[in-house]
C-alpha positions as CSV (number, residue, x, y, z in Angstrom):
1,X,82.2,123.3,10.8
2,X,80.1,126.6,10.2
3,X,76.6,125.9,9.3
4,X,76.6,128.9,6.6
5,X,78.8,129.1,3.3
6,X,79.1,132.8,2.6
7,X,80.7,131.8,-1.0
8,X,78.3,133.3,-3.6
9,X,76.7,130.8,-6.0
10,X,77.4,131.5,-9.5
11,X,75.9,130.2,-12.6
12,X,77.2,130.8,-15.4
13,X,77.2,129.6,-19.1
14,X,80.5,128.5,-20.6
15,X,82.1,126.4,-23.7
16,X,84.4,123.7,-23.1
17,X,86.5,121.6,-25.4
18,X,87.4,117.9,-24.3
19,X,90.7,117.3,-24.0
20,X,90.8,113.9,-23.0
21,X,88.2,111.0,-21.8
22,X,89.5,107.9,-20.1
23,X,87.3,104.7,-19.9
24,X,87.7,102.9,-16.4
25,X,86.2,99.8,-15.1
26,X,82.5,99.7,-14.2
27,X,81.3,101.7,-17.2
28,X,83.0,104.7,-16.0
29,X,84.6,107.6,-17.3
30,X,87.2,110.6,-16.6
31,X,86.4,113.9,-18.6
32,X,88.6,116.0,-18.6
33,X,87.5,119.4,-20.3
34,X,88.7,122.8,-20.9
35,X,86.6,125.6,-19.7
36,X,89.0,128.3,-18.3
37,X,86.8,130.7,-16.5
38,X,84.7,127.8,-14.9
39,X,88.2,126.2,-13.4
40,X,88.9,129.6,-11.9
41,X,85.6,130.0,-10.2
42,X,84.9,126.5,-9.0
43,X,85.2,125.2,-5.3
44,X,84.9,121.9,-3.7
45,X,81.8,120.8,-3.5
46,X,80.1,122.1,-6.4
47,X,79.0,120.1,-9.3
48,X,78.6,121.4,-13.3
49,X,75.8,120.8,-15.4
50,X,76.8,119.4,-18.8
51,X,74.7,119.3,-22.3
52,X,75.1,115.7,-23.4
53,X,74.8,116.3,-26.8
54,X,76.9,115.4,-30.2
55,X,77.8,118.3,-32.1
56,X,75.3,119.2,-34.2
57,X,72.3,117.8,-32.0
58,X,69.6,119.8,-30.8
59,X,68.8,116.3,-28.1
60,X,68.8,115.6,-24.8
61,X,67.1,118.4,-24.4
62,X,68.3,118.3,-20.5
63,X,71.5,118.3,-18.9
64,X,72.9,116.4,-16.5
65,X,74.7,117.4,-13.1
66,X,78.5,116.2,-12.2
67,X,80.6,117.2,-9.0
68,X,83.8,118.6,-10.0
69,X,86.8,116.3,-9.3
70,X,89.3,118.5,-10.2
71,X,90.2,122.0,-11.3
72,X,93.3,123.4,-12.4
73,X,95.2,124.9,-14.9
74,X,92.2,125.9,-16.7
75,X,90.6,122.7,-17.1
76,X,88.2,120.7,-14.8
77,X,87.4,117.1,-14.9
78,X,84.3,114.9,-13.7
79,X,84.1,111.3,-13.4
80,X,80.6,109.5,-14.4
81,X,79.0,106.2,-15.1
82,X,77.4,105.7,-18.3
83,X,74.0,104.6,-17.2
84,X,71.6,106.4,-19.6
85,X,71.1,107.2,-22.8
86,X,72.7,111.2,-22.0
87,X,75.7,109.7,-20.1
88,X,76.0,107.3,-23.4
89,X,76.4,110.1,-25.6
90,X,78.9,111.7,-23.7
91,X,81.1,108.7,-23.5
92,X,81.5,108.9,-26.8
93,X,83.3,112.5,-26.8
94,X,86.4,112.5,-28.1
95,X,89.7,115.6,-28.2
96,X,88.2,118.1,-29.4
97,X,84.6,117.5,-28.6
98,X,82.8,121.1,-27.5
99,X,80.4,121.1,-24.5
100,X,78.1,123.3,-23.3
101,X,78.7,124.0,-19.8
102,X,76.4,125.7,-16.6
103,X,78.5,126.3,-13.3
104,X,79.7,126.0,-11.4
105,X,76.9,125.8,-9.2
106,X,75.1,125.1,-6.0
107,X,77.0,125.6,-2.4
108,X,80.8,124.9,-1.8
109,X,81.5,122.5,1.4
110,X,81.7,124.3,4.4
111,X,85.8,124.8,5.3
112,X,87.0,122.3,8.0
113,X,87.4,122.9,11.5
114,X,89.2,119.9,12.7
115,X,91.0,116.7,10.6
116,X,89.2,115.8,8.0
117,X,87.3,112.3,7.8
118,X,86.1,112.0,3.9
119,X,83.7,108.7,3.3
120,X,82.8,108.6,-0.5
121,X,81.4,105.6,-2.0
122,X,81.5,104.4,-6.1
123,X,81.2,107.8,-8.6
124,X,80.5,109.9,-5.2
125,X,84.8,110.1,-4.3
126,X,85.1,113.3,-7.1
127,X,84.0,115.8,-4.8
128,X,85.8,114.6,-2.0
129,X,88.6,114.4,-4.1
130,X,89.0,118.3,-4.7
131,X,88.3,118.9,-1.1
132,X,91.2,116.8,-0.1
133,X,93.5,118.9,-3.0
134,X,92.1,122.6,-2.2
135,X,92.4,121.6,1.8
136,X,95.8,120.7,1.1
137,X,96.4,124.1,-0.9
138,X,95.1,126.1,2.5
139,X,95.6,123.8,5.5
140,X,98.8,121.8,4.3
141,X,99.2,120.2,7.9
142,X,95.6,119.4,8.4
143,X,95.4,115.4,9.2
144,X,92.8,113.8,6.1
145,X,91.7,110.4,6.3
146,X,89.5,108.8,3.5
147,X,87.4,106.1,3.5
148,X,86.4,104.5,-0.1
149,X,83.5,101.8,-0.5
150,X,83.1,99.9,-3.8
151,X,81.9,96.7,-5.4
152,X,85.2,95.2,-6.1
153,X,89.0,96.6,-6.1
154,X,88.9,97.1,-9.8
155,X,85.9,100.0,-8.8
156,X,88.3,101.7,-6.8
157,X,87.9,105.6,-7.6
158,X,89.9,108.4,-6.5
159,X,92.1,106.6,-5.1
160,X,95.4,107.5,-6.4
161,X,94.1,111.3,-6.9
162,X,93.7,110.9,-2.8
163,X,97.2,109.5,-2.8
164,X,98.7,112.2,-4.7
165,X,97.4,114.8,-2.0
166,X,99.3,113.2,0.7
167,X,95.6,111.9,2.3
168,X,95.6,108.7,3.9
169,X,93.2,105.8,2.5
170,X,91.3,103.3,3.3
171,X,89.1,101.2,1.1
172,X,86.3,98.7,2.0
173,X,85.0,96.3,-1.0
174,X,82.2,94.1,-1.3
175,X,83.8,91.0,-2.1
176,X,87.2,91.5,-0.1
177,X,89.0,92.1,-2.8
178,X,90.4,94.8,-1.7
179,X,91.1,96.4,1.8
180,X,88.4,95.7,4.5
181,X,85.6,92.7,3.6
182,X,82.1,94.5,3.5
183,X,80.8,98.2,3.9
184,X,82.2,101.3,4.6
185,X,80.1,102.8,7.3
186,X,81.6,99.8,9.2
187,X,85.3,101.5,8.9
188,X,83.5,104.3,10.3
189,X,82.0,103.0,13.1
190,X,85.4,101.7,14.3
191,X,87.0,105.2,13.6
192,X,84.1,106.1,16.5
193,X,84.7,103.1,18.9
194,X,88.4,103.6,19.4
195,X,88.1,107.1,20.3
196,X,88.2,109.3,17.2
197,X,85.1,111.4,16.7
198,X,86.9,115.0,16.7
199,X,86.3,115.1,12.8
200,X,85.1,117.3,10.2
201,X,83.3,114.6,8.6
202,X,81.8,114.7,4.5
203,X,80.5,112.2,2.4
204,X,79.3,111.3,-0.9
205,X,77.6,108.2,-2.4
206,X,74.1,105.9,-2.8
207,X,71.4,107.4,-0.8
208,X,71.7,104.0,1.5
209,X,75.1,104.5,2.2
210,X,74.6,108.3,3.5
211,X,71.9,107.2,5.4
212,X,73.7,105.3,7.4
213,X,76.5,107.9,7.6
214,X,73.9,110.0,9.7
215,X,72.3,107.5,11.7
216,X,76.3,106.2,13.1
217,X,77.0,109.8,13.3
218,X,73.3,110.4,15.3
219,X,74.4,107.6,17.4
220,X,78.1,108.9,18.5
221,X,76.6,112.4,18.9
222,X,78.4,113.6,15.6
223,X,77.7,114.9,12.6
224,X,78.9,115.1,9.0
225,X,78.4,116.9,5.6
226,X,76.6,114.8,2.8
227,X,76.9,115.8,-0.6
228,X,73.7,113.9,-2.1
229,X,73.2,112.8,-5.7
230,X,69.7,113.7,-7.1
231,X,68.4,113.9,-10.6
232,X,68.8,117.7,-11.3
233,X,66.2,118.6,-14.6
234,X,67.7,122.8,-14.5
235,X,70.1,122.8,-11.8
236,X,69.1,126.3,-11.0
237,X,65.8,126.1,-8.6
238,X,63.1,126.2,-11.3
239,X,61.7,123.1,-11.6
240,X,62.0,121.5,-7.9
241,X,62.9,118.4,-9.5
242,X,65.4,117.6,-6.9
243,X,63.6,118.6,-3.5
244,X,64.3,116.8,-0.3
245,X,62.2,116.7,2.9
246,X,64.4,118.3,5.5
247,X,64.0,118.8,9.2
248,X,63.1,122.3,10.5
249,X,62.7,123.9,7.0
250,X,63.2,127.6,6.3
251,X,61.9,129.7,3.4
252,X,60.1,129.6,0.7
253,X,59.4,126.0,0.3
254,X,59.1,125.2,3.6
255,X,59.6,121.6,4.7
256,X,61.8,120.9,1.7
257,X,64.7,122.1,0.1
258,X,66.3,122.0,-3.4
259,X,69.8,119.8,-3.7
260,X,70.4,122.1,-7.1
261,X,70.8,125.6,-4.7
262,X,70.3,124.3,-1.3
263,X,72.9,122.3,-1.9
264,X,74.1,119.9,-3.0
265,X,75.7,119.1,0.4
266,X,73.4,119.2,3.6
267,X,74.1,118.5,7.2
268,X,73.3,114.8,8.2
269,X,70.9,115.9,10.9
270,X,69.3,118.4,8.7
271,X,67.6,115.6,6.3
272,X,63.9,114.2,7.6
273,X,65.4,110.5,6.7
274,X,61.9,109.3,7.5
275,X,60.4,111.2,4.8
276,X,63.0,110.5,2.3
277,X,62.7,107.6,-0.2
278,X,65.6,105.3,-0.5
């Protein structure tokens, strides 16, 4: 995979109506919204930032970031955990519902160069899932393998999206409930140890769970693409809210970088782990 995305990041503000929200286990949600020109624009990778507000409202005053899961016909869709008080609100959207809408924004993935190995764990699958769909679109005979971590089966996400695309799947629970008994990164470890490491390799999920994407990666001489999920207060590289130590830092802000334009995806070997809370 190149180390440079010459896609040019684009930021811009649209309306969306809801067209349909789905509750799933786990306190989750699928949006799905219409915003025409943002569906067009989007590319795997990128994430929207979204005005959890009833109609009406004038708070939150801040927004909060999704990865796009999917986006066609017009419409795109996120899936998110109600955890807050902003997330809340928005679970309570119904048909009809309008949104205020930045994005898409920050950097596409980087195109594959050789079969794709996807590892996403809980609410991080929905940008893997439109890389698997807009890989398909471009590279239809290009070998995808998926690897999903969750608490128990009924926290399996993406999975049949995955299907759909044709991508092969494998899922790792906590309690065995499903697929193989404990973590993912131990699915990927084995994928190492019998002889497979010519991957283009991205992954989305808790903090501890990239982390030790990168160090099995750093140990097989590998590395992968992690798209990392930080609190992002503008989304637009203002308020630095969501700046990471990195290794080798270029620019402006020197041994850091900002997740909201930087990224949100940065090579494994590219993060100062050391530095980085968990």
């Amino acid at each position: 995979m190149s180390d440079k995305s010459t896609f040019i990041v684009t930021n811009g503000a649209h309306s969306g109506t809801v067209i349909q929200q789905t509750a799933l286990a786990g306190g989750c949600y699928r949006l799905l919204v219409e915003a025409a020109e943002l569906a067009q624009a989007a590319r795997a990778g990128q994430f929207v930032h979204i005005l959890p507000r009833q109609a009406e409202s004038t708070s939150p005053m801040l927004r909060r970031a999704f990865s796009i899961m999917t986006a066609k016909n017009g419409r795109i869709e996120v899936l998110y955990r109600a955890l807050g008080r902003g997330t809340a609100l928005m679970s309570r959207w119904q048909a009809g519902q309008q949104v205020d809408l930045l994005g898409p924004l920050g950097r596409p993935f980087v195109e594959p160069e050789y079969p794709l190995l996807l590892i996403g764990g809980g609410v991080g699958t929905p940008p893997l899932v439109m890389l698997a769909w807009q890989t398909r679109l471009k590279q239809p005979q290009l070998p995808i393998k998926t690897l999903i971590a969750a608490k128990t089966s009924a926290e399996v996400l993406g999975k049949e999206d995955l299907l759909e695309s044709g991508v092969d799947v494998t899922v790792a629970t906590d309690d065995g409930s499903e697929g193989h008994h404990g973590f993912v990164t131990e699915l990927l470890e084995k994928q190492f140890m019998d002889g497979n490491r010519e991957y283009s390799i991205y992954a989305c999920g808790p903090l501890p769970m990239l982390r030790a994407v990168a160090s099995i990666c750093e140990k097989y001489e590998r590395r992968a693409l992690l798209s990392l999920e930080e609190n992002m207060p503008c989304g637009i590289g203002v308020c630095n809210g969501c700046s990471i130590p990195v290794v080798n830092g270029e620019g402006e802000y020197g041994q850091y970088s900002r997740i909201c334009v930087d990224g949100p995806s940065l090579w494994s070997d590219q993060i100062d782990w050391p530095k980085l809370r968990s």
